[in-house]
Every structure is written in structure tokens, then in C-alpha cells.
N, C-alpha and C positions, 0 to 999 in steps of 0.2 A: 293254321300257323301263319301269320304274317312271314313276309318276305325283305329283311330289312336293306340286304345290299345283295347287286348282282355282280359278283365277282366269276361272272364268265371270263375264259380267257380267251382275250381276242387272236384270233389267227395272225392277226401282222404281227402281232407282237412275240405270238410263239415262234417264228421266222426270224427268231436271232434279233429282230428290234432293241428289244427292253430284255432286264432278268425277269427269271418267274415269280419272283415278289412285286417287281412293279405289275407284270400281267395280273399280280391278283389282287389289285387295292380295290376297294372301294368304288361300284360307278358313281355313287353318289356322296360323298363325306358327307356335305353339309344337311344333309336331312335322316341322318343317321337318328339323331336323336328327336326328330318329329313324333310324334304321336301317331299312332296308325289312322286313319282315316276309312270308314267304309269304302266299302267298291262294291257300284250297285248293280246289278243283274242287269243285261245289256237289253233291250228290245228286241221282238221280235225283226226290226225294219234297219237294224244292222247287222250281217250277217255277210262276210267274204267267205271266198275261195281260197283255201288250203294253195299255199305254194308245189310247186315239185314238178310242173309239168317239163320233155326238154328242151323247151324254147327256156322256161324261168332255169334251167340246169347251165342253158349257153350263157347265158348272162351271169348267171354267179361266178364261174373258170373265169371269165375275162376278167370281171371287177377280180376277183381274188390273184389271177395272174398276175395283175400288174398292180396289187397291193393297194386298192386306192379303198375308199372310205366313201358308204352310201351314207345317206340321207334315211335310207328306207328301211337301213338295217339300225342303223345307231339310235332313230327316235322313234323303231317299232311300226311304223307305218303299215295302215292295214290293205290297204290297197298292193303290197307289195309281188304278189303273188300274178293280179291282174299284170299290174306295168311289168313285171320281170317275164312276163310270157311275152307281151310286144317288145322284147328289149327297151324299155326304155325307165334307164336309172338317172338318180337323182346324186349327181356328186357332190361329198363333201368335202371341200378341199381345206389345206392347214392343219390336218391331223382328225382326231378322234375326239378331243379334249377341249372343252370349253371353262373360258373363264368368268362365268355368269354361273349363274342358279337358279333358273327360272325354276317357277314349283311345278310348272305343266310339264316342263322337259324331261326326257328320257337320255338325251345325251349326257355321256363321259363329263365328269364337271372335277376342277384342279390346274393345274400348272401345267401349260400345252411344253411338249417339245419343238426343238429348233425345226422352222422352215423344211419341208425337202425340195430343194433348188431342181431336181429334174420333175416336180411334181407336174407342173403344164406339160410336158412335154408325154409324162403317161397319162395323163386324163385326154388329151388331143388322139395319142396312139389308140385307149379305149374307143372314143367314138366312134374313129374312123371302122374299127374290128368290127364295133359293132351296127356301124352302118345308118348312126342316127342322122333324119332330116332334120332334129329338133332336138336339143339337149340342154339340162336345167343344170347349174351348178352353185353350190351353197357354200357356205362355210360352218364353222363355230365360230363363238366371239372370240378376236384375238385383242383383250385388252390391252393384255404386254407388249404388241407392238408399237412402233411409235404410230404408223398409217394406219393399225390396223387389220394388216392385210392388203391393202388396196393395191398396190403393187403389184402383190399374188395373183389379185383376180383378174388386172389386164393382163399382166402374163400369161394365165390359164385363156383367156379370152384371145389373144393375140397365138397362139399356141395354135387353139383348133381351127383359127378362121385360114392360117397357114396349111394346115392340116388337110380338113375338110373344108374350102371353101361355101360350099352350097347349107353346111349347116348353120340353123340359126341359133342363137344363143340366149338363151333366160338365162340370168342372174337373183338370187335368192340373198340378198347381203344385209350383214350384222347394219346397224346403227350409225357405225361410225361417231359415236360421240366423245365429244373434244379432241376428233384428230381431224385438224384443218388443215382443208387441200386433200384429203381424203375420197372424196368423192367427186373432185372434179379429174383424181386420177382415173378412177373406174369409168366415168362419162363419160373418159377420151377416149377409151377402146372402143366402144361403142357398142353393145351388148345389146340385141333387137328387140330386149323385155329387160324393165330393171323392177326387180319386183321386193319392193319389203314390206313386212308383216306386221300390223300393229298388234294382234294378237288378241285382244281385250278391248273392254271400253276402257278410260281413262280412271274410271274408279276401285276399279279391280289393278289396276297396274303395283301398287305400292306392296301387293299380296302374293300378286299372278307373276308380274315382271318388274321387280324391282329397281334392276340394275340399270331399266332403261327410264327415258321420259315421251312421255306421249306426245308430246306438242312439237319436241326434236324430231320427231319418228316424219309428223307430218311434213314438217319444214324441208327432211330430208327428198318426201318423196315431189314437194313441189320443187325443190332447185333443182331436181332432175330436168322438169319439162321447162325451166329457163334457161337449162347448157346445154340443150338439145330435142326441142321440141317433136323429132321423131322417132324418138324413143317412145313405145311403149311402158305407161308405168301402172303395175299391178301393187294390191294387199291384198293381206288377208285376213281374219279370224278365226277365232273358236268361241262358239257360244254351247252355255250350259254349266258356265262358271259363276252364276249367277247374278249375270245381268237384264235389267231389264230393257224390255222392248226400246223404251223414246229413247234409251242410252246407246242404243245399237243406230238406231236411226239418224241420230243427231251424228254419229260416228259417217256413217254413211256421206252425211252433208259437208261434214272436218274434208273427208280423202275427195267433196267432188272441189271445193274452192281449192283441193290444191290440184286440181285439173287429172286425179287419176280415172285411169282407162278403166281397169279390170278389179274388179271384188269379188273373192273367193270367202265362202262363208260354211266351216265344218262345226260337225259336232265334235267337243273336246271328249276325247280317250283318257283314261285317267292309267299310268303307267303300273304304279306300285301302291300299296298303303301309304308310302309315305310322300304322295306327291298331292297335290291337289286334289280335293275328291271331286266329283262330278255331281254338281248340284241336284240337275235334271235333266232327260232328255228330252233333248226339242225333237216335237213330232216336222214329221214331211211337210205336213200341213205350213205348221210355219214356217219351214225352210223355204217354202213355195211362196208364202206371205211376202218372206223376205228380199223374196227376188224379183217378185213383183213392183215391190219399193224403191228396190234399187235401179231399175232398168228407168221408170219413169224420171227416179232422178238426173239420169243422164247419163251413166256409166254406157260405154261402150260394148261390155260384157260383162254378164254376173253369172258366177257358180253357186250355188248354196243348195246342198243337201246336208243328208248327217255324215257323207263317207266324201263330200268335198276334203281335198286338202292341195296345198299350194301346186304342187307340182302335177297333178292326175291329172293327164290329159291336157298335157304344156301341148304338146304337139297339134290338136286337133283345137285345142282354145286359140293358138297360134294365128291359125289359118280365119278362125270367126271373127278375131281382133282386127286380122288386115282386111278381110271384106267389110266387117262394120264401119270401119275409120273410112272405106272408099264411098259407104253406100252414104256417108253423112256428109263429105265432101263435095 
């Protein structure tokens, strides 16, 4: 039997948030009425580790003590298990809810709720708790705001560096498209990794990610290294959605003319029936191909396997980024 919507009830929300009708809508309206889509038997050469150990126990109490919102929990990430035994979580800050529809996404999609104004202030409290050198923080897309979000994210950024001085900070951020001055606000806090995702080649967008544009995506990640050229700037993808090889490649070329550092390259996970299927899996072989491509082209660092994903291994990708940028210097 297909699984048409997961109307799990979130724990914030059972916490007096929302009524038990809003906790039980729909995670997805807008692909209610898709068509089921196969979901194809996963390979052998993907295969995680079960969560539960209590190092991933210490890290769920804190995120869930102080109410905040993974990354790892809301779009299913398979790695979650791994990073939540090192402590180390992927925040999402601005709520639960996004106001896009991407077809790959697993995230809450709908009308976000207002702001929560102490939000910096428990995501800085988490890190310190949990004692990160290194910490990734993301959002949803907040269309409805005028900035965006942007605001948010120095706050949340200005938050932990008050906080925890000594840790460094990845940024995972929406688009930002048509909110001008949006991203010269987040430049100014100065976040040690600004990292955004194109997701796709350019021709798959219109299917995979509609709501964005691919050439904005690039634009965004090069004005980064002109307001601040020691900024590290990361993307990523997912292949397996049906693109080919020179299209990935030619991609590769897009993110190095706009001077990015780091390329993370996963295989896409397909959530439910009704999200994007997953064309095919790319063997290791070519994840290896891939990386081999890219490093020649000049990237600073490249991830690509099938269980790559942006955030796995911020910490220890962290430390290869600033030895590479010295050893090129």
C-alpha cells in the first residue's frame, strides 16, 4: 500500500505549540495528488547504521530540550545515526515548514509560523551543551519573509559566536531570490562556510526544483567570494535523478567560474511514492569518477559517494578546506 501523507505528530507541536489538528495536517499537500512513483530496491553499497546508541540518545534530549528543529530528522537523513553518535546536528532554524515544494524534499511544505525571536539564542545554548568545534545550520525557505530569513541567520550566527567563541560556523542557506540585500546581510556575520546547494543539473530544475533558478543559485554563490573573499563557499548535489554525465560536468565548471571551494556530490534518496523517483543508482565507481573530475578542475575539496550529503562530516571537511586553501597558497 502506498503511503500518501505522513501525518506524524511532531513533538514541538505536541508541547502546546499548535492544536492537534494543525499537528496532524498533511507533511506534504501539494503532492497529495501525484501519482505513486516506484521506489526501487536500494543496493547493496548503501546500507547505514541503525540510530540508538547513548551518545545519538545525548543528542536527541538536548535538540528536543530546547525545542529546535534538525536537518536530519525533518528530510530523513540517512547518516543520522553516524553524526548523532558524534554529536554533531544539523540545525534548522525558522521552524519546520517550508514554503517551496521541491519534489526531492522530505521537509514540512505550507505556510511557516511567525519567527521565534529567542530562537539564536537556544540553538547558540545547544551547541555550547553539546560542545561542538564545528556546527552546520540551515533553514527552510521563508518565502513570506521580506529578507527571507536573513536577519535570522546573523542572529543565529552572532548568537553562537558570543556563545561559543572557538566554534566555527557552516551556513546551509535558501536562495534568497528577489530579496535584495539579503545576502549581503548574512556575509556580514561572517559564517566560516557559506554553503548552498544547487541540487540538480539545470535541466532537471523545472521538475526537481521549481521554485528556484539555477543561474540565480550560481550568481549567489559567486557574490559571496566578492563580499568576502575568506569565506569558504560550498554546493552540493544529488545525482540519480536522471541526469547525465557532461551535465554534471559542465555543472562542476558553472560552481568553479564562480570561484567555489567545496563540491559534495550524494546519491538522491527517494522519501515516499509521491516524491521523485530515483531514476538509478550511481555505482561508487562513478562517485569515484566524479571526484576524480572535480578535484582536477580545481575545487579545493570534493565529497562524492552515494551516502555524501551536505552536512556529513562539516567538521572534519572543515579542517581539509583550511589545510588545502594554505597548501595552495
Amino acid at each position: 500500500m502506498a503511503v500518501v501523507f505522513d501525518i506524524n505528530k511532531d513533538p514541538r507541536r505536541n508541547a502546546g505549540d499548535t492544536s492537534a489538528s494543525e499537528a496532524a495536517k498533511p507533511r506534504h499537500p501539494e503532492k497529495a495528488n501525484r501519482p505513486d512513483t516506484p521506489i526501487l530496491r536500494k543496493p547493496d553499497w548503501i546500507r547505514v547504521k541503525a540510530p540508538g546508541s547513548p551518545q545519538w540518545a545525548e543528542t536527541n534530549r538536548i535538540v528536543k530540550e530546547h525545542k529546535l528543529v534538525t536537518v536530519c530528522e525533518e528530510a530523513g537523513c540517512p547518516n543520522v545515526g553516524e553524526c548523532w553518535e558524534k554529536k554533531h546536528a544539523t540545525f534548522m532554524i525558522m521552524g519546520d515548514t517550508c514554503t517551496r515544494a521541491c519534489a526531492f524534499c522530505n521537509v514540512r511544505t505550507g505556510l511557516p509560523e511567525a519567527l521565534d525571536a529567542q530562537e539564536p539564542a537556544k540553538v547558540a545554548d545547544a551547541v555550547a551543551k553539546l560542545g561542538l568545534s564545528h556546527v552546520v545550520i540551515t533553514s527552510v525557505d521563508r518565502d513570506d519573509l521580506a529578507d527571507g530569513g536573513a536577519e535570522h541567520f546573523a542572529q543565529t550566527i552572532r548568537a553562537i559566536r558570543e556563545r561559543s567563541p572557538k566554534t566555527t560556523i557552516e551556513i546551509l542557506t535558501p536562495d534568497f531570490l528577489r530579496k535584495e540585500g539579503a545576502l549581503e546581510v548574512v556575509v556580514a556575520a561572517r559564517p566560516d562556510v557559506f554553503n548552498h546547494n544547487l541540487e540538480t543539473v539545470p535541466s532537471k530544475y523545472l521538475k526537481v526544483r521549481p521554485g528556484a533558478r539555477y543561474f540565480h543559485s550560481i550568481r549567489l554563490l559567486q557574490r559571496v567570494k566578492e563580499l568576502d573573499p575568506t569565506i569558504f563557499t560550498k554546493s552540493g548535489i544529488m545525482v540519480g535523478l536522471g541526469e547525465e554525465r557532461n551535465e554534471v560536468l559542465q555543472l562542476m565548471d558553472d560552481l568553479r567560474s564562480a570561484d567555489v571551494d567545496f563540491l559534495t556530490i550524494g546519491q538522491y534518496l527517494q522519501p515516499t511514492r509521491k516524491h521523485h523517483e530515483v531514476m538509478r543508482f550511481v555505482t561508487p565507481e562513478e562517485f569515484k569518477s566524479y571526484e576524480t573530475v572535480a578535484g582536477a578542475k580545481g575545487f579545493l575539496l570534493v565529497s562524492a559517494s552515494p551516502l555524501t550529503r551536505s552536512s556529513h562530516h562539516a567538521g572534519e571537511d572543515f579542517a581539509k578546506l583550511k589545510a588545502a586553501r594554505l597548501a595552495r597558497t
